[in-house]
C-alpha positions as CSV (number, residue, x, y, z in Angstrom):
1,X,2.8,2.4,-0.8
2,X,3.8,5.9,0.0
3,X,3.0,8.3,2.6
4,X,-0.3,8.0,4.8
5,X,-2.5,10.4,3.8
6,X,-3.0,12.3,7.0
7,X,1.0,12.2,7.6
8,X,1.8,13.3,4.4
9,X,-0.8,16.5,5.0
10,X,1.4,17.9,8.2
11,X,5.1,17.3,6.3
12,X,7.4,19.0,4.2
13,X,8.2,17.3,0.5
14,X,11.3,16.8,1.9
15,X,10.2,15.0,5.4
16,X,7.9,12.6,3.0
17,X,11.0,11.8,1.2
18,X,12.8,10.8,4.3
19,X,9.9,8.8,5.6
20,X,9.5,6.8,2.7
21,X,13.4,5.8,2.6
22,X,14.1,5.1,6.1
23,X,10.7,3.0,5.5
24,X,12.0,1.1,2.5
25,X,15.5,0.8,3.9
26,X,15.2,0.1,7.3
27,X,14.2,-3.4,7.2
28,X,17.2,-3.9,5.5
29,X,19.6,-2.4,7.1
30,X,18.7,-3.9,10.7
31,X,18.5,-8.0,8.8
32,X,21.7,-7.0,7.4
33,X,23.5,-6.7,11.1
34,X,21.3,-10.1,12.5
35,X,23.7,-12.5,14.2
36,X,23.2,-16.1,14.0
37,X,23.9,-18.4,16.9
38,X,24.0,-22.3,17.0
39,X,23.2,-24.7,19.6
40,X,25.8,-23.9,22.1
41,X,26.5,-27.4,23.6
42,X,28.8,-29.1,21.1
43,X,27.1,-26.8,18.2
44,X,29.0,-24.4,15.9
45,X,28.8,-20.6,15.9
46,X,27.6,-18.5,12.5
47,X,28.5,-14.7,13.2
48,X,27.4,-12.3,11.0
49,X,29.7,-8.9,10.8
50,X,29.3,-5.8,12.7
51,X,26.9,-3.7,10.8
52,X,27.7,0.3,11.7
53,X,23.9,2.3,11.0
54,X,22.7,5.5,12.2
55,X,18.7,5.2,12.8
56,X,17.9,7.5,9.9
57,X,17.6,11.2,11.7
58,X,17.6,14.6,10.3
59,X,20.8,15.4,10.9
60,X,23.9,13.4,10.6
61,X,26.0,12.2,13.8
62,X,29.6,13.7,13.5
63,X,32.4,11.3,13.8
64,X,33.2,10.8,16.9
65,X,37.0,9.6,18.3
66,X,37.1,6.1,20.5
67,X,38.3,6.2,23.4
68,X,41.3,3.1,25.6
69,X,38.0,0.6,25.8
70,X,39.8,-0.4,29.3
71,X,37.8,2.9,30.3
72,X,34.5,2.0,29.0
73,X,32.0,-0.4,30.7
74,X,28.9,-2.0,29.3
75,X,25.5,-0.8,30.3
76,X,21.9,-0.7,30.0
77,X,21.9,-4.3,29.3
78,X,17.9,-5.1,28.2
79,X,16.6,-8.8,26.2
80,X,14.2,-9.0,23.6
81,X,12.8,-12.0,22.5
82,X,13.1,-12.8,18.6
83,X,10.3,-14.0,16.5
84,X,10.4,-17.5,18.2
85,X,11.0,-17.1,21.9
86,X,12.4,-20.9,21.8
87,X,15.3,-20.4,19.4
88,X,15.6,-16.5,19.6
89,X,16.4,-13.4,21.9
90,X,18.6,-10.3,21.0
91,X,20.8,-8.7,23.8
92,X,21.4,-5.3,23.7
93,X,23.5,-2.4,25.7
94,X,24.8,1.0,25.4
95,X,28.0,2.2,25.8
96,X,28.7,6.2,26.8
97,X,31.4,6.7,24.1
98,X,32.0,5.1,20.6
99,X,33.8,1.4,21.2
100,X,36.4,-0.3,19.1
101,X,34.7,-4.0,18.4
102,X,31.1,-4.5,20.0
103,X,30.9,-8.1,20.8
104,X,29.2,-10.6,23.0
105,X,30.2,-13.9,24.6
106,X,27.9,-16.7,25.5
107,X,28.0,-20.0,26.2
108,X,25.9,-22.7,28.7
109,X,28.4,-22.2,31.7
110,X,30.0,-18.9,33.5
111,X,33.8,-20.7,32.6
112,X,32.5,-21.4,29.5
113,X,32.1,-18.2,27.1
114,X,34.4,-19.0,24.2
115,X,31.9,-18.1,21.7
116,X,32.5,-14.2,20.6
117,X,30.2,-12.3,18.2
118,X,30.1,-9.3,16.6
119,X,27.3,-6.5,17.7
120,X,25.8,-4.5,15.6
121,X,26.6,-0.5,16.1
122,X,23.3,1.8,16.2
123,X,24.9,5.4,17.1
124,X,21.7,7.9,17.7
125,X,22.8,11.3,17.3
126,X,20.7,14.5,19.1
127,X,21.8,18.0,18.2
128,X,22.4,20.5,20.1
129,X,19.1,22.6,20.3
130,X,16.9,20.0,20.7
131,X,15.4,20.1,24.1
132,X,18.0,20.0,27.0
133,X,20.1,17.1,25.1
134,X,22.9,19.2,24.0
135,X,24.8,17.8,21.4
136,X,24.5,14.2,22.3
137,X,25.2,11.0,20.5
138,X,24.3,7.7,22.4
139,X,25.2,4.4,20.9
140,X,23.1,1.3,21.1
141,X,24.6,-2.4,20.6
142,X,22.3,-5.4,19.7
143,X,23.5,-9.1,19.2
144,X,20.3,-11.0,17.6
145,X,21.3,-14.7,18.9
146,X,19.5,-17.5,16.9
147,X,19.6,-21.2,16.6
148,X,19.2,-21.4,20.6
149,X,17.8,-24.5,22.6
150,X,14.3,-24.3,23.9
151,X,14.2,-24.0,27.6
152,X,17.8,-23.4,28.1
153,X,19.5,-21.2,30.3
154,X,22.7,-19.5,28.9
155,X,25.2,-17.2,30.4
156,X,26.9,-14.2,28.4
157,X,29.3,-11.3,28.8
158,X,29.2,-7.9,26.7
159,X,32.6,-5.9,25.5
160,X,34.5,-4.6,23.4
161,X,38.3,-4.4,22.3
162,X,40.1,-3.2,26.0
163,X,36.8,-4.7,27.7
164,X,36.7,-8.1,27.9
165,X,34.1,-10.1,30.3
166,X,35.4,-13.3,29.7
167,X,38.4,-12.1,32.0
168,X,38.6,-13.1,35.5
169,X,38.4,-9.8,37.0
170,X,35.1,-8.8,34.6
171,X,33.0,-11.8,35.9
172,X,30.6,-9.5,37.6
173,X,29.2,-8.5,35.0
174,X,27.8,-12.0,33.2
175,X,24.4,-12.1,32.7
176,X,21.9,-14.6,32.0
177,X,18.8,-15.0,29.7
178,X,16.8,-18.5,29.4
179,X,14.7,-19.3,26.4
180,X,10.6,-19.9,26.0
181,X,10.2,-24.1,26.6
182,X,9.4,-26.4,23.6
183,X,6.1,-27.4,24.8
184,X,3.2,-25.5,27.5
185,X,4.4,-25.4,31.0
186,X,3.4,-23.2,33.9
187,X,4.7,-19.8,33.7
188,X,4.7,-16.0,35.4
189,X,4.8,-12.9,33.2
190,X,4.6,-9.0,34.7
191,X,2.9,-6.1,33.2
192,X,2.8,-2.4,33.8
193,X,2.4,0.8,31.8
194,X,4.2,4.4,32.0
195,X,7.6,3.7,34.1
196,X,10.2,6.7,33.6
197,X,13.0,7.4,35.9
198,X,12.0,7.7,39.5
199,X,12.5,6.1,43.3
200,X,9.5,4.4,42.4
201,X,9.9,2.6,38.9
202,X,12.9,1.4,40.4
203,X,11.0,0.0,43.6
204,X,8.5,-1.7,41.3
205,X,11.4,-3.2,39.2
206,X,12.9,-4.9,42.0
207,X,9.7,-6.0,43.2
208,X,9.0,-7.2,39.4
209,X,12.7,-9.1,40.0
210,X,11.2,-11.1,43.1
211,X,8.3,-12.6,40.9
212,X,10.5,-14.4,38.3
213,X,8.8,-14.0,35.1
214,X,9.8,-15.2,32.2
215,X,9.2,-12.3,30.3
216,X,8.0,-8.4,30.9
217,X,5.9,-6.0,29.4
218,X,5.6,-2.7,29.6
219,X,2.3,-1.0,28.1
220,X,3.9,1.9,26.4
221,X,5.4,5.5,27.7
222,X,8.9,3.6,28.3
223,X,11.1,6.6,30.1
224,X,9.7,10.0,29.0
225,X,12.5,11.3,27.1
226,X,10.0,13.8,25.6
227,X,7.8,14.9,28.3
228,X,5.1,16.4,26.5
229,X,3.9,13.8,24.5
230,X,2.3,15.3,22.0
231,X,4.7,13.1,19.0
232,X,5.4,16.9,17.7
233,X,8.9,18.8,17.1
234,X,7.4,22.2,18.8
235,X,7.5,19.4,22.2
236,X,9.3,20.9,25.3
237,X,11.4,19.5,27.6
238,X,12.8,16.5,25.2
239,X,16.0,15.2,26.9
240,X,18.0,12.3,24.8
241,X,19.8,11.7,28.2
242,X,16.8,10.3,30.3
243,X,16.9,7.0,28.4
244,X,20.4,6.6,29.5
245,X,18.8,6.6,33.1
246,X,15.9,4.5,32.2
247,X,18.3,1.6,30.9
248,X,20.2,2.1,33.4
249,X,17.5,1.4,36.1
250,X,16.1,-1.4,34.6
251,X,19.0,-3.1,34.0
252,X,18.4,-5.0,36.7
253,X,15.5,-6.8,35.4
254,X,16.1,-6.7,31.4
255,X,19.3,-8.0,31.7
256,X,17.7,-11.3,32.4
257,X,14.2,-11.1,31.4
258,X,13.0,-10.1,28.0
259,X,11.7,-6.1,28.2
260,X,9.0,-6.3,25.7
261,X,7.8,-2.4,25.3
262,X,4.9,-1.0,23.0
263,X,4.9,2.3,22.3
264,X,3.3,5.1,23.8
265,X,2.7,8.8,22.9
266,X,5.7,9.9,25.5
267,X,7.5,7.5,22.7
268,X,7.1,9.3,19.5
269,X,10.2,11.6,19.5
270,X,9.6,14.1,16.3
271,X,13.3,14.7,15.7
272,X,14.5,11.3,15.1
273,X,11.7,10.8,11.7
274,X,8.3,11.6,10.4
275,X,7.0,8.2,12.5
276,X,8.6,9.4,15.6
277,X,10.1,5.9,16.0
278,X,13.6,6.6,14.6
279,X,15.0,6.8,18.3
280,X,13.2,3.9,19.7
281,X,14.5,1.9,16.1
282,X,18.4,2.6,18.1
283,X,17.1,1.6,21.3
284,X,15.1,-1.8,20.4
285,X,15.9,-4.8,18.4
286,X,12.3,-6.7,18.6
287,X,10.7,-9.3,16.8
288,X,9.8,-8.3,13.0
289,X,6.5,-10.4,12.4
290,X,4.1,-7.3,12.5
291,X,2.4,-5.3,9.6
292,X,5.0,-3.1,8.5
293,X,8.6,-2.8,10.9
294,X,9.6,0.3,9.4
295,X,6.5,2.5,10.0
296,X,5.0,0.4,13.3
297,X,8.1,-1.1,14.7
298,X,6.1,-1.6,18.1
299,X,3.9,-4.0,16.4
300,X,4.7,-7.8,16.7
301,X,3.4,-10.5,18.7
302,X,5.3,-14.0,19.9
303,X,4.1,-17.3,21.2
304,X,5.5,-18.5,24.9
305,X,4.2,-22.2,25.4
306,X,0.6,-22.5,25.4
307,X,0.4,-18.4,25.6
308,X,0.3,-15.9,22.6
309,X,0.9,-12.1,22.9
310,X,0.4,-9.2,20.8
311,X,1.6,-5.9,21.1
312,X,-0.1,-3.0,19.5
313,X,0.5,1.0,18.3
314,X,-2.0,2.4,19.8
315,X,-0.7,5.9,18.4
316,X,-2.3,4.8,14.9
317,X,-6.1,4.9,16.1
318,X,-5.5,7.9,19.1
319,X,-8.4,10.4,18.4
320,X,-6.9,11.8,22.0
321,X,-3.1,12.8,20.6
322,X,-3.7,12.4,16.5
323,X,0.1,12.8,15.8
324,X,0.7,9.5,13.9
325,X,-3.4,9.0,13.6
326,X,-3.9,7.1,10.8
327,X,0.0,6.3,10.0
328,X,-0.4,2.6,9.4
329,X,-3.1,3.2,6.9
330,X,-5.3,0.2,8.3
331,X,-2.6,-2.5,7.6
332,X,-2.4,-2.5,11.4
333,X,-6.2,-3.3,12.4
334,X,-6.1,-5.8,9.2
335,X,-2.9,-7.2,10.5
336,X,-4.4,-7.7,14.1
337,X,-7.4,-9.6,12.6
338,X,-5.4,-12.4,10.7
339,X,-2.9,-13.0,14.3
340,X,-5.9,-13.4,16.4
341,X,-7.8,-15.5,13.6
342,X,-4.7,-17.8,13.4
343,X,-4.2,-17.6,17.0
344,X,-7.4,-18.8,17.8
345,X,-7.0,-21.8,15.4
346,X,-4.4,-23.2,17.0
347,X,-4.7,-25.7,18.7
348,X,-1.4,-25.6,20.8
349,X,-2.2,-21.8,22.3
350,X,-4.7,-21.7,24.8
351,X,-4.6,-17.6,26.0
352,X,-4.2,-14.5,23.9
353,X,-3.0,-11.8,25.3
354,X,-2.8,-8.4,23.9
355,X,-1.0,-4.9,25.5
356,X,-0.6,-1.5,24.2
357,X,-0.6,2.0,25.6
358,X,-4.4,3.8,25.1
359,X,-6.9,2.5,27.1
360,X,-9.9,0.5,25.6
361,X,-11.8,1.4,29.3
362,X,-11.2,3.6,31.9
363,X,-12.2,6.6,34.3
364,X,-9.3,7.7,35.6
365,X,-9.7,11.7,35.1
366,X,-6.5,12.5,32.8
367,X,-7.4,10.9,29.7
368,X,-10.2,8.0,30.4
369,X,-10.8,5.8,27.4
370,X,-10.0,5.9,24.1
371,X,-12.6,6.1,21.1
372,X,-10.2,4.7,18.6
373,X,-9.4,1.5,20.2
374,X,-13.7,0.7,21.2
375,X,-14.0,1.4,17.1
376,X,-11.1,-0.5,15.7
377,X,-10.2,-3.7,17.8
378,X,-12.4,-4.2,20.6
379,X,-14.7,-5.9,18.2
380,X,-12.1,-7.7,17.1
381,X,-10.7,-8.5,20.9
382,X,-14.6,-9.6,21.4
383,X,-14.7,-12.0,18.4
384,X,-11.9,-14.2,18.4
385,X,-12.6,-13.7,22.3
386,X,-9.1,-12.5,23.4
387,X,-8.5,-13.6,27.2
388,X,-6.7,-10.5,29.1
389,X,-6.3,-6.5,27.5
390,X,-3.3,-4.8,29.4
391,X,-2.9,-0.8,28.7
392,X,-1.5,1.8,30.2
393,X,-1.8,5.9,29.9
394,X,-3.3,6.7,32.8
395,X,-1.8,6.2,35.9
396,X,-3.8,4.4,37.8
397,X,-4.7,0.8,38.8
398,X,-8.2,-0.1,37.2
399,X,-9.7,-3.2,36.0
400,X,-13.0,-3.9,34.0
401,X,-15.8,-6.7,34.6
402,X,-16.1,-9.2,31.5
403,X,-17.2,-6.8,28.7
404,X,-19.2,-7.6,25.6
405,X,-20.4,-4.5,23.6
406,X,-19.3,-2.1,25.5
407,X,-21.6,-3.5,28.0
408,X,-21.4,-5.5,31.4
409,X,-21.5,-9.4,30.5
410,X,-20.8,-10.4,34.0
411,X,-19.5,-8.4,36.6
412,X,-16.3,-10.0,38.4
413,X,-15.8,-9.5,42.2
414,X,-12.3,-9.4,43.5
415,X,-11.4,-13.3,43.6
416,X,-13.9,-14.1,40.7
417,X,-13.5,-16.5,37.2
418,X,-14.0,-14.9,33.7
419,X,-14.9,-18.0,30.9
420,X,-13.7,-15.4,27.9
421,X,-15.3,-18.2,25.0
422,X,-18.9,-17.6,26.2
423,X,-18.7,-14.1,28.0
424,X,-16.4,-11.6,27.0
425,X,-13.2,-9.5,27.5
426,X,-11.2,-8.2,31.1
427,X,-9.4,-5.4,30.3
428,X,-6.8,-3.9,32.9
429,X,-5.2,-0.6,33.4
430,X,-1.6,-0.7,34.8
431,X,-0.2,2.0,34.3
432,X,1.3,3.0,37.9
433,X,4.9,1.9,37.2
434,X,6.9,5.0,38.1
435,X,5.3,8.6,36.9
436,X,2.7,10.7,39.3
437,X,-0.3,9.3,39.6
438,X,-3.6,10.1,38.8
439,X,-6.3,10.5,40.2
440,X,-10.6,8.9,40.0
441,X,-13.7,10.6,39.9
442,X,-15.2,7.6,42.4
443,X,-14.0,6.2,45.3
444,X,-11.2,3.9,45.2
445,X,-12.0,0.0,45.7
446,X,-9.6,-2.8,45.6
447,X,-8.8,-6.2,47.8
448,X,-9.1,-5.1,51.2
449,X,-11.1,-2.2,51.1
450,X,-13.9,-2.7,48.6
451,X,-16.5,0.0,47.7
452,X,-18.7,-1.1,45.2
453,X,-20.4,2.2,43.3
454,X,-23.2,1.4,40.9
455,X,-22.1,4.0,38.1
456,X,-19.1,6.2,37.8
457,X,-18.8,8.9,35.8
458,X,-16.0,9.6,32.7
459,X,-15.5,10.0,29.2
460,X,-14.2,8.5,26.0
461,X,-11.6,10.7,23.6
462,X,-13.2,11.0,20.3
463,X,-12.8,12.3,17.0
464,X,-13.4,15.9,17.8
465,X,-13.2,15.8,21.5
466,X,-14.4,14.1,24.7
467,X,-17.5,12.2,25.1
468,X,-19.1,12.2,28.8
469,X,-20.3,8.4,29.8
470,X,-21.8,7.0,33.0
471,X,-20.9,3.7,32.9
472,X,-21.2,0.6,35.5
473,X,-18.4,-1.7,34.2
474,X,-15.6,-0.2,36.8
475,X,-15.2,-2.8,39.3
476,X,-11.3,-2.5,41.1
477,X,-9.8,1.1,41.4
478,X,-6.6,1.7,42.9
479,X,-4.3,4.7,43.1
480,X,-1.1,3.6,43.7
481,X,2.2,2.5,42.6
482,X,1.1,-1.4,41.5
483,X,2.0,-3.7,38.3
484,X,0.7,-6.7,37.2
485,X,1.5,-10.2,37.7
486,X,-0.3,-13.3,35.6
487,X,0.5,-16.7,36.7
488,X,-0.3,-19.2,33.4
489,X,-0.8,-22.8,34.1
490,X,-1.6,-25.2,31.2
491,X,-3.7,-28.3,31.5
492,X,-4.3,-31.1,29.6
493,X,-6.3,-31.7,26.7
494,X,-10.1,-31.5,27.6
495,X,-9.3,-30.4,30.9
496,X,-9.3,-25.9,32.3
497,X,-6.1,-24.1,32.0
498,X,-6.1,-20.6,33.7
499,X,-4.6,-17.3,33.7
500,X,-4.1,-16.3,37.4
501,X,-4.0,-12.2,37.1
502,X,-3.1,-10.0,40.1
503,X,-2.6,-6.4,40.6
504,X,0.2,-5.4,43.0
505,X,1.4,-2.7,45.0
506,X,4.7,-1.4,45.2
507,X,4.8,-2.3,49.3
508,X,4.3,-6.0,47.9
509,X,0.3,-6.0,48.5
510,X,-2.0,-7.5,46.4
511,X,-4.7,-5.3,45.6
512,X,-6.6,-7.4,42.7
513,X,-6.6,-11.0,41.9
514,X,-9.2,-12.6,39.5
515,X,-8.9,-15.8,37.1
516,X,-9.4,-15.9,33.6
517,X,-10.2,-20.1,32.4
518,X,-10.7,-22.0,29.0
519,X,-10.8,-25.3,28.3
520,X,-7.8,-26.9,26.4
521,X,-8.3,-28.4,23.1
């Protein structure tokens, strides 16, 4: 296959080369550096060796000196689960200057981390002239652990040679990770969209902390390196540096709970490669069961108990910001279709969730509702009847009634029950983790202070432009700071299991709470 038509139209002959080697390589490259873990009580270790990759870029990162690694301390520490959340999770840092060594220890007790293995090295170089990065080379360390024990908890330490956190005085810095259960139990998972660095994101995070989930996800526009978000190289403002802070923030949530990100338009960066994904390829190790990793690297889903999730690339169908319109050739929407289909048929997973960044409905006055997403999977979310649709984009809080068609199937009050097999889709907006807000053309109306209006008025981004729409489906507005929180309890065959979805704010609020119910096969 080689370059996407409407890619290949905006690049050089020698930009299409790149693309279609880092495409063809990539996968490659990243197996080549997986680590393999065994089961860690009484089990044996199978390491494989450190793997030393630059994310393909245009320019090549000079060699750089190390440094005494007695100076240098671990950070950004940030989970990923692997293709099966039972067996599989990757750990991954940074370090601010190149390390001797990369390793991590883990083991199923604090006094017990006697298993070391080797990271893998992905060194992400940003030239000077590049937006306000300087000449800047960050280095990213994954260890893909497999192998693991469902439903276990293990503790682990990250170093390097002079750095070692299986000494005594280093025993702050252990962290923990625990793997998805072998069969359905109840469950929490968070949600929000469009984080950053700010005095908020970080007040949401340790509110996220409080709830205990068992794993995150964040809707896209991760921590606004490139502040335009436009996916172009004539952006302004780009700053490499700002996703030093980001990790750094969040540390205190992915260190322990898998970070599971889509990608959003703030997450192209031009410089990196043609797909704009070359910097987020150093950042992220996540699971490689999507369409095509080296073009849509945000594209996966994975299974936790009786709960599946998919995360989509919403950049590939954006009529709003075209830069990678198109990129994926339809291998993504075809891809989506045979996931839901199989999802659907079994009989072990009662809810599908799906995130990704552009919103399928909204009227929040910055960018409203996407045409691309109504045309390419909303039929498809409506006919293998996908339970809950998380975006982000605009900053707001906003949730839907149950949708079929574009239409109202029933609305849903504040406190109400959606039955997704015989009426249709929610979809939420919650995208108030951290950046300004936005702002409503209607009154605001959540828990609390409800304002029902009959119609509000908004748009959908379309090929060409925007289209203006009146439409009655808005039912919970809220213009805060907020994230989500689902609460997933199973039940027993032939009896209702239920998605328990609340929106709240960042004083600890709750400003939404509905239920989503099927019956378990």
């Amino acid at each position: 296959m080689g370059v996407p038509e409407r890619l290949a139209a905006r690049m050089s002959m020698a930009e299409q080369h790149e693309y279609l080697r880092a495409r063809f390589s990539r996968r490659t490259l990243v197996r080549g550096g997986a680590v393999t873990l065994g089961a860690v009580a009484g089990g044996t270790f199978v390491a494989g060796g450190t793997a030393q990759a630059a994310v393909p870029t245009r320019h090549t990162a000079p060699a750089t000196e190390t440094v005494d690694g007695a100076l240098v301390a671990p950070f950004g520490r940030h989970l990923a689960y692997g293709n099966d959340p039972r067996t599989e999770m990757t750990v991954s840092w940074q370090v601010p200057v190149a390390v001797r060594k990369p390793f991590i220890r883990i083991g199923a007790h604090p006094w017990d981390l006697s298993r070391k293995i080797d990271a893998e090295v992905r060194a992400l170089h940003t030239p000077a002239g590049v937006g306000a990065s300087g000449d800047h080379t960050q280095y990213y360390l994954h260890a893909r652990l497999s192998r693991l024990k469902p439903g276990r908890t293990y503790y682990y330490g990250v170093g390097h040679a002079g750095f070692d956190p299986a000494e005594a005085h280093l025993a702050g810095t252990l962290g923990t990770f625990t793997t998805a259960p072998a069969k359905a139990e109840p469950f929490t998972f968070t949600a929000f969209g469009d984080q950053g660095v700010s005095y908020h994101g970080l007040a949401n995070d340790a509110l996220i902390l409080a709830q205990n989930p068992a794993f995150h996800l964040h809707a896209g526009d991760i921590a606004y390196g490139d502040p335009a978000g436009q996916g172009k190289t004539s952006d302004t403002g780009f700053d490499s540096r700002v996703w030093d802070q980001f990790l750094h923030q969040t540390e205190s949530v992915a260190k322990s709970v898998p970070w599971m990100v889509a990608y959003g338009n703030h997450d192209m960066e031009a410089w990196y490669s043609p797909n704009g994904y070359g910097g987020e390829e150093a950042r992220w190790e996540l699971p490689d069961n999507g369409p095509d990793k080296a073009s849509l690297p945000g594209v996966y889903s994975f299974t936790h108990g009786n709960t599946a999730v998919v995360s989509l690339d919403a950049n590939d169908i954006s009529f709003e910001i075209p830069a990678n319109l198109g990129i994926s050739g339809g291998t993504q929407t075809t891809w989506l279709e045979r996931r839901l289909k199989a999802y659907r048929a079994d009989k072990d997973i009662d809810f599908i969730v799906v995130f990704f960044h552009h919103c399928a409905y909204c009227t929040a006055t910055a960018h409203a509702s996407e045409g691309g997403v109504r045309d390419e999977w909303v039929p498809l979310f409506e006919k293998y009847t996908v339970d809950l649709v998380i975006n982000g984009h605009n900053h707001v809080y906003e949730r839907t009634d149950v949708l079929k068609g574009g239409e109202v199937a029933k609305e849903l009050p504040i406190g109400g029950t959606a039955y997704p097999e015989t009426e249709g889709v929610v979809y939420v907006t919650a995208g108030a983790a951290g950046k300004s807000l936005y702002a409503f053309s209607a009154d605001e109306s959540y828990e609390g202070a409800v304002k029902d209006d009959e119609s509000v008025s908004s748009f959908v981004c379309v090929d060409g432009g925007r289209r203006s729409e009146t439409v009655a489906w808005s039912r919970v507005r809220y213009l805060d700071y907020s994230f989500l929180r689902v609460d997933v309890t199973p039940a027993a065959k032939g009896r209702t299991a239920t998605l328990k979805v609340r929106g709240i704010a960042e004083t600890g609020e709750q400003v939404d709470h509905f239920t989503v119910a099927r019956r378990s096969r």
